[in-house]
VEXDRENMAR-234404 format. One line per 4 residues: for each residue x, y, z of C-alpha. Coordinates in Angstrom, 3 decimals. Last residue first. Example, Ala and Ser with C-alpha at 12.3 -4.5 7.8 and 13.67 -1.06 7.14 Angstrom:
2
13.670 -1.060 7.140 | 12.300 -4.500 7.800;
This chain:
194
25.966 18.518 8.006 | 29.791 18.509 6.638 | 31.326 20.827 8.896 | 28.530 20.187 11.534;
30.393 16.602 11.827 | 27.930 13.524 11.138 | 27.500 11.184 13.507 | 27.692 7.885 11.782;
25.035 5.007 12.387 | 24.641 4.252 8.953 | 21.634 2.991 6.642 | 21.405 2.456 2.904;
18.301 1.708 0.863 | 17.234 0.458 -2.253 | 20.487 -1.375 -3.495 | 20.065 -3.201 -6.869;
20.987 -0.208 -9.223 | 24.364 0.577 -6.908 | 24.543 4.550 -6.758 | 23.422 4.436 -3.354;
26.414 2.198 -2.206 | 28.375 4.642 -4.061 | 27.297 7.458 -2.289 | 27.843 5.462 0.919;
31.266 4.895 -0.016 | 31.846 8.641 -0.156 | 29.863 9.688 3.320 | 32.081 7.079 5.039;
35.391 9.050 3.381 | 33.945 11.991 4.126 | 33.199 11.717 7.704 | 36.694 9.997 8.055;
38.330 13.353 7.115 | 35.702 15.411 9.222 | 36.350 13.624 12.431 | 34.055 10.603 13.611;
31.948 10.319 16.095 | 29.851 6.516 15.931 | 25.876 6.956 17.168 | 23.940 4.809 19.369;
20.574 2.852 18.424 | 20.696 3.597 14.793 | 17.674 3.613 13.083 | 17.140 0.964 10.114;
14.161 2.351 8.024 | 10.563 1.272 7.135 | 8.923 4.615 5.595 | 6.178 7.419 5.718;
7.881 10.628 3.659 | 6.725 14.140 3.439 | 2.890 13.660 4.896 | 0.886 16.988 4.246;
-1.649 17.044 7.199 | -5.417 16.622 6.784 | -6.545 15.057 9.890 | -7.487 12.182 8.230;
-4.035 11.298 7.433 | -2.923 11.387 10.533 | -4.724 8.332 11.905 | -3.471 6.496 8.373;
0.086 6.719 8.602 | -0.466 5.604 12.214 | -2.256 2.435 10.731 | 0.259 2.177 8.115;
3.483 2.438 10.323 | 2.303 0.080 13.264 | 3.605 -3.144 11.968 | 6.620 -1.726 11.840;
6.708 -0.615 15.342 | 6.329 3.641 14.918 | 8.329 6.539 14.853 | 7.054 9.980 14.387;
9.192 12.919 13.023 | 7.654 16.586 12.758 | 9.028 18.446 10.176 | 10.287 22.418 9.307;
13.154 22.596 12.003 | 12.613 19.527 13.953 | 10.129 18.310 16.209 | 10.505 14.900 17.372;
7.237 12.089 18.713 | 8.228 8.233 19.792 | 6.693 5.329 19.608 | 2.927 5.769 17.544;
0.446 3.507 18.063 | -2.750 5.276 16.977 | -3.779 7.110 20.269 | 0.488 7.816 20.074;
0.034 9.768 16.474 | -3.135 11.310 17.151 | -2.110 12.945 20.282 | 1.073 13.962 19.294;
-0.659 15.698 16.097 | -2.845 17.735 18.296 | -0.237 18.813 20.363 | 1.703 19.762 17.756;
-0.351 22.050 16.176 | -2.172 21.352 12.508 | -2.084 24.375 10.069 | 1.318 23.393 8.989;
4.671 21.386 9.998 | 4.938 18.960 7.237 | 4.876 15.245 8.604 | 7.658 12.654 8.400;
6.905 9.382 9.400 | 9.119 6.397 10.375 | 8.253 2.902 10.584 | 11.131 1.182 12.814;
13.356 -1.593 12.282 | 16.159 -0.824 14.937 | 20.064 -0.433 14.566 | 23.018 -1.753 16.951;
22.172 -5.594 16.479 | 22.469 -4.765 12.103 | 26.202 -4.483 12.142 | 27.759 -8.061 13.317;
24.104 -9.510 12.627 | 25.346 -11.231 9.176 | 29.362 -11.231 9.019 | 30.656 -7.480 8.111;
31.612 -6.413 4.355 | 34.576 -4.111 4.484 | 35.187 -0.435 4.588 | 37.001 1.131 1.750;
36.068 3.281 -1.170 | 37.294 1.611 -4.146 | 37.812 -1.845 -3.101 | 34.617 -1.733 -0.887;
32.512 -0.872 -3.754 | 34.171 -3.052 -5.988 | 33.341 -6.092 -3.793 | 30.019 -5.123 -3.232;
29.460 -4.744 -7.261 | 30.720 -7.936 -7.789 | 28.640 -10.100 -4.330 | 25.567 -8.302 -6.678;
26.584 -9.373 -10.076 | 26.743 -12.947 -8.488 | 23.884 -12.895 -6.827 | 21.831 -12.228 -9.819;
18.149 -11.192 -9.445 | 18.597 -8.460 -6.894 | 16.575 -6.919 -4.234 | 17.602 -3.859 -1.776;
19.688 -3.210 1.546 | 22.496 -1.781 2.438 | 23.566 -1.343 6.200 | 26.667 0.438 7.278;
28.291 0.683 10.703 | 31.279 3.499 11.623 | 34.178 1.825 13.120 | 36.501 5.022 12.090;
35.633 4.344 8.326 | 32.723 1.634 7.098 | 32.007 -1.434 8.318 | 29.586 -3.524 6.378;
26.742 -5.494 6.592 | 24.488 -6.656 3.304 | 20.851 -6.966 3.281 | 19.251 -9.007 0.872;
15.532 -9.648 -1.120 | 15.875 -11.934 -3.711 | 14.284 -11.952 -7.454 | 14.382 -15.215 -9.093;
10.536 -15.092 -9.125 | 10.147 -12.547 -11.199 | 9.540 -14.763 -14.359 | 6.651 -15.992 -12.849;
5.188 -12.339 -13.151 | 3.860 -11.182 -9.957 | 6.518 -8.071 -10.075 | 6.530 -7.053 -13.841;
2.686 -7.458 -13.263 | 2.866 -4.762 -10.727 | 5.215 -2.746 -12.784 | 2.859 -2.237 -15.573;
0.084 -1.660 -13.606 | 1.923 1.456 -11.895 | 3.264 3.120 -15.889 | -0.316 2.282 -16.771;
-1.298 4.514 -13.513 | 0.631 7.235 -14.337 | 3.535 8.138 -11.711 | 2.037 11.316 -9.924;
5.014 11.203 -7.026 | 2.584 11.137 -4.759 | 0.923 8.170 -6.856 | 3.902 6.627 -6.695;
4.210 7.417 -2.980 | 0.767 5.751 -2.360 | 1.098 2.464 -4.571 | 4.827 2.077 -2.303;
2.930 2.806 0.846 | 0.000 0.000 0.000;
């Protein structure tokens, strides 16, 4: 349901949506694997990648070439992933709606947690919580930015402004990889480079 919803956000055309959707229950599809790889990045610094592939192979490649070039190295399973949570994660629109109001409909519908940053007010949710608190604020008319499943960190690695970079570099490439739909690190970020 949240992937139908942000391409119609995104005002994908609906041939362009049925098209993919039989891509994806086509028998032909069935080769495809979900993964998540570990890896260490700079200073200590923990990486998560995750996505779907069809071809192993091509995938362990591009892994290998990623750490070759940029550094790091790819961690055993659950070496990386014990210090990060699966959460649902909201981000709301600060507008005509106060915060109070917003709390309360956010926690009477599951929510975790409740931020305010600058411009955006962050709820976290269980995972199997996200849609139902997704919905709750929905009906009270508020522009939702982004409501996705993410890897949050549960401490954060400092690291100085060189290593910063060098993380921040490998990452981009991690990105860059077609098969890799999301990547998650636990870095601190300097204010030089936030």
């Amino acid at each position: 349901k949240l992937v139908l919803q942000k391409a119609r956000a995104a005002n994908a055309p609906n041939e362009i949506i049925e098209r993919n959707i039989k891509k994806g229950a086509n028998a032909d599809q069935s080769d495809f694997f979900s993964f998540v790889y570990e890896l260490y990045g700079h200073g200590g610094v923990g990486i998560i990648a995750e996505g779907m592939s069809d071809n192993k192979n091509r995938l362990s490649s591009e892994m290998r070439i990623a750490t070759n070039k940029k550094g790091g190295s790819v961690a055993t399973p659950g070496a990386v992933a014990f210090n990060f949570d699966h959460k649902g994660v909201i981000q709301v629109k600060k507008g005509p709606v106060d915060s109070d109001t917003l709390f309360l409909a956010a926690t009477e519908a599951g929510a975790e947690d409740f931020d305010e940053e600058d411009e955006i007010f962050v709820i976290t949710t269980a995972p199997e919580d996200l849609f139902q608190v997704k919905e709750a604020l929905s009906k009270l008319n508020v522009e939702i930015e982004e409501a996705e499943f993410e890897m949050l960190p549960k401490s954060y690695v400092d690291c100085s402004e060189e290593t910063a970079k060098m993380n921040l570099d490998l990452i981009e490439w991690l990105e860059n990889i077609d098969d890799i739909d999301s990547v998650y690190h636990n870095m601190k970020i300097p204010d030089a480079l936030a």
